[in-house]
N, C-alpha and C positions, 0 to 999 in steps of 0.2 A: 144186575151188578149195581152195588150202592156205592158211596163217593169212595166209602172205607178200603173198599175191595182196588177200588182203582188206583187210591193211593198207594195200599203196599202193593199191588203189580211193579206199580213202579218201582218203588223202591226196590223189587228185589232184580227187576230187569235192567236197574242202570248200572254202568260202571262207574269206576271217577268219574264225577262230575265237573265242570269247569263251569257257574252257574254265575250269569250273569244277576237277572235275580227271581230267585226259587218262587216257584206258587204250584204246591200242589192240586190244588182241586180245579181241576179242567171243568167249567162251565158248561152248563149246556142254555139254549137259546132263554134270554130274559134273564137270566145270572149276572150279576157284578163281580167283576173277577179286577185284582188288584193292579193300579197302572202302572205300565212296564213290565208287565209279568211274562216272565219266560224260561224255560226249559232245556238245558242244553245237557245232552250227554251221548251214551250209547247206550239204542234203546233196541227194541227187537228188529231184528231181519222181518220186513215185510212178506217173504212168502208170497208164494203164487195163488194168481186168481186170474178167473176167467171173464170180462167181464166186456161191454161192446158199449161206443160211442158213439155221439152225437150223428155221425155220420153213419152209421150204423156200422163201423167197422170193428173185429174183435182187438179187444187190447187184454195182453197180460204182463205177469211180472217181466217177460223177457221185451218187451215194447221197450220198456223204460230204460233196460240196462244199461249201463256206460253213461248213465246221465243224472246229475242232480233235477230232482223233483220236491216241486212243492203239493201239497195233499191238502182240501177245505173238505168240507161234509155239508150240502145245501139238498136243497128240493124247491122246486121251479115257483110253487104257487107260495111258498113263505116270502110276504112283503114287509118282514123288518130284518130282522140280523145278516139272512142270508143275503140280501140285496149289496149290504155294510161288504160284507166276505166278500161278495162277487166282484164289486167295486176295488177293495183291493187289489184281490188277482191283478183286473187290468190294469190298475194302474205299474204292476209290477210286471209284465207283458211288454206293458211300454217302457220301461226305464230297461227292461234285459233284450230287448228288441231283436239285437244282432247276436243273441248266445244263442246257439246252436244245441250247448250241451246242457240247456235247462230245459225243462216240460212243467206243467201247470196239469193240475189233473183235481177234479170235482166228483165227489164220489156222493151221486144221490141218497139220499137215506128215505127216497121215497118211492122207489122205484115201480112200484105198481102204474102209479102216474105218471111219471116222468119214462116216459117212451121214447127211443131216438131222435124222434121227430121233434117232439115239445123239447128235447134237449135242444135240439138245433136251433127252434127258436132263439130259448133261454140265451146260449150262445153270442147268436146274434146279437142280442143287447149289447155288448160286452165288447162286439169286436173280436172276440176269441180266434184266434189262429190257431184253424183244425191241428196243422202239425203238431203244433205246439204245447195246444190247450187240450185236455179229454175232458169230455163231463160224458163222466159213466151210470151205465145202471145194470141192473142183471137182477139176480135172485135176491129175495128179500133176505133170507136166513144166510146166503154165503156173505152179502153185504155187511148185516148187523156180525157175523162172526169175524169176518175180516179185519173191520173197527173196534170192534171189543179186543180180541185178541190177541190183533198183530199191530196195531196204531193206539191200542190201550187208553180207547177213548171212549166215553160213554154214549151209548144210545138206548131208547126203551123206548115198544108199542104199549105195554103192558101199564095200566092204571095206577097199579099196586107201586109199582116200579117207578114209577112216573113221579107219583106223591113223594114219593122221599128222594127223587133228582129236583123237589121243587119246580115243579112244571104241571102242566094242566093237560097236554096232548101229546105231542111227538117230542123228546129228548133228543137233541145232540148236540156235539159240541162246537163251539167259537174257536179252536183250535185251529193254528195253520200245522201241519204236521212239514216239518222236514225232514226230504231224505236224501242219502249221499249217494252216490255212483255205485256203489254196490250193495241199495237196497236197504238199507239199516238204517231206520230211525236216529236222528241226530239232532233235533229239537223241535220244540211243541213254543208257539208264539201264540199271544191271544188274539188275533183277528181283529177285533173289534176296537182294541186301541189305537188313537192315533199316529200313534208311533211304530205301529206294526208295520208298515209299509219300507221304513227307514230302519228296523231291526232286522226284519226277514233279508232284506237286502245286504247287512252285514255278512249272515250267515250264510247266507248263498255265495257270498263272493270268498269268502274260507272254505267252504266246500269244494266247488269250481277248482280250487290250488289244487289239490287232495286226488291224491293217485287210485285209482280205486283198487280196492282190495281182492285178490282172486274167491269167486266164486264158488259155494262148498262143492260144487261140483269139479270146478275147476282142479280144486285143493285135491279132491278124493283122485282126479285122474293122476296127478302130478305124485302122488304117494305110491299108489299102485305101479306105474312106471320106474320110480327109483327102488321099489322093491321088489322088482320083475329081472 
């Protein structure tokens, strides 16, 4: 997937947008992405996955339900960007301390390596609050389709691929992904700005208000009953 492709996803997966200020092209590691740049709208339903934490414990889409999450993209042994992301998180960990109804969740894109155990370490750095925090891994190709197609975010192993996201090795992106209570992308924040710490906190605390919306599954029982 090249930046092209990524752009119109988006475009055609958002609704109104309420866009504090637009930057399409989601960076991936070593990119200059423009300051203050962020994302705000209705973007795809995350969809289910299967995937297992630091603790070695399974986590899926239904883990998370009923709760606003933040989503990064790291791998353990990357000592520039990702460290920047990780460092975020905590410090927003720390400022949401007493919320109950946020979770933090790291979704390896290296997953070969990044084994529960080295995640625990990783972790550890951080402070991370198992409840709270996941740093996941699982299958490489469920990962990379996960991120591509439902977080509409770039990743590539592939060289080819690689050369034209401007990158030399592993592609992904500096993006914080937000999502709401039921599951649905709701903004993309650049990470790596300073002021991402202090914008992601914006949007989280507008979310938090926000009633979560019943579940398609929820929806489909609630139909069939009134037309029963």
């Amino acid at each position: 997937m090249n930046l092209e492709t990524l752009d119109s996803l988006l475009l055609r997966a958002r609704r109104p947008l309420a866009v504090a200020s637009l930057a399409l092209c989601l960076g991936g590691c070593g990119e200059k992405t423009p300051q203050g740049s962020v994302l705000m709208g209705t973007f795809r339903d995350v969809g289910g996955f299967d995937l297992t934490d630091q603790q070695a414990r399974p986590v899926t889409r239904e883990t998370l339900d009923g709760k606003v999450w933040v989503a990064n993209f790291i791998f353990t042994s990357c000592n520039a960007e990702c460290l920047v992301l990780s460092s975020r998180f905590a410090e927003l960990q720390r400022l949401f301390s007493g919320e109950e109804g946020l979770s933090f969740v790291s979704f390896s894109v290296d997953p070969q390596t990044d084994t529960p155990d080295r995640l625990n370490q990783f972790a550890a750095r951080w402070q991370a609050d198992p409840a709270r925090w996941h740093f996941l891994t699982g299958d490489v190709a469920g990962l990379d389709q996960l991120i591509k197609e439902r977080f509409l975010l770039p990743i590539t192993r592939d060289p080819m691929e690689a050369g034209k996201l401007l990158s030399q090795k592993l592609i992904h992106t500096n993006r914080f992904a937000i999502v709401d209570r039921s599951g649905t992308v709701r903004a993309y924040v650049d990470g790596l700005q300073p002021e991402s710490v202090s914008v992601a906190s914006q949007i989280i605390l507008g979310l938090l208000k926000e009633s979560p919306s019943p579940s398609n599954n929820e929806t489909s029982t609630q139909t069939q009953n009134g037309s029963s």
